[in-house]
C-alpha positions in Angstrom: -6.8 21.1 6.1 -5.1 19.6 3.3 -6.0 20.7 -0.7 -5.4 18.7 -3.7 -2.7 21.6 -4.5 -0.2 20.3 -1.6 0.0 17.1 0.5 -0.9 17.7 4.4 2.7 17.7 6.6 4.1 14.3 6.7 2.1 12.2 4.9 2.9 9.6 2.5 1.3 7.9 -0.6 1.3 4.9 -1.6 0.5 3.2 -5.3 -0.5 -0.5 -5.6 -1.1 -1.9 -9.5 -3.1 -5.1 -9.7 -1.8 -7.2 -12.8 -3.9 -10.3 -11.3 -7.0 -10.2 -8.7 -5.4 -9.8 -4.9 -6.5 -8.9 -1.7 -4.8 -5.7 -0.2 -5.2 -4.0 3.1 -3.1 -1.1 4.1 -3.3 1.1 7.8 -1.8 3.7 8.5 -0.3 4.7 12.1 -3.2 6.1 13.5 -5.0 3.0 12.7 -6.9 4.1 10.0 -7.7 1.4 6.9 -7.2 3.1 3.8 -7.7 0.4 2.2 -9.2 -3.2 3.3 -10.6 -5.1 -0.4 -10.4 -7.8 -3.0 -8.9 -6.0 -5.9 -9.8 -6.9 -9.7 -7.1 -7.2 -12.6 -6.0 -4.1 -14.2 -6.8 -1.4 -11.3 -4.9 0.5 -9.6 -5.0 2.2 -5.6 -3.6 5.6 -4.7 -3.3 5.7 -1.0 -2.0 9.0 1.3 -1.4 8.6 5.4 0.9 9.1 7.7 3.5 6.5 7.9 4.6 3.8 9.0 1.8 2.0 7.7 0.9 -1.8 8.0 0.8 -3.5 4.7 -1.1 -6.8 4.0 -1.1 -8.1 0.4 -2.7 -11.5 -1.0 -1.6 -12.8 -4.2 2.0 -10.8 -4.4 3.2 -12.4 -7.8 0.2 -10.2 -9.3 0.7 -7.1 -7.0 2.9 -3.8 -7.8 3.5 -1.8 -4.8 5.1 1.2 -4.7 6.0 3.9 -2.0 8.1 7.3 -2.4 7.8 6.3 -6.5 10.3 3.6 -5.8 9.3 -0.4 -6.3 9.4 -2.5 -3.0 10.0 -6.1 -3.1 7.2 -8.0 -1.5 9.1 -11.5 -1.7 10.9 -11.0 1.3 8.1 -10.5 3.5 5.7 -13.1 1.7 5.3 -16.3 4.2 3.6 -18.5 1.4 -0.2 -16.9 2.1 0.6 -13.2 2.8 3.2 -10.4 2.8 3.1 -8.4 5.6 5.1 -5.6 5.8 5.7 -2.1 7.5 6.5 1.4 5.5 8.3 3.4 7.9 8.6 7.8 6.9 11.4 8.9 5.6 
């Protein structure tokens, strides 16, 4: 069992930033949903799984994602209604 003192053995978080309303939905690779919601303006989601995990993000001009602490790009995966992307472990 994992504390809040240490993370549980290969798992991965996740931080998305709303700056505009968006839909999000994130699963990780046993298939859980960690999250699957219409997020408002000016909130934020912490999110911890084991990668990869599936990434599905609405409105990605007001969307901040980041994995590892680092900023990922969401334009190159956004098809003009979603971006849908995979995090993969590191």
């Amino acid at each position: 069992p994992a504390d809040s003192s240490g993370t549980p053995d290969q798992s991965s978080s996740i931080r998305l930033v709303f700056d505009a309303v968006s839909w999000a939905k994130v699963t990780d690779s046993d298939g859980n949903v960690l999250l699957s919601q219409l997020n408002s303006s000016g909130s934020e989601q912490h999110l911890t799984g084991k990668p990869p995990f599936s990434v599905l993000i609405g409105n990605i001009n007001g969307v901040h994602l980041y994995y590892h602490g680092k900023l990922v790009e969401l334009a190159p995966f956004y098809n003009g209604e979603i971006a849908r992307l995979k995090l993969e472990s590191r």
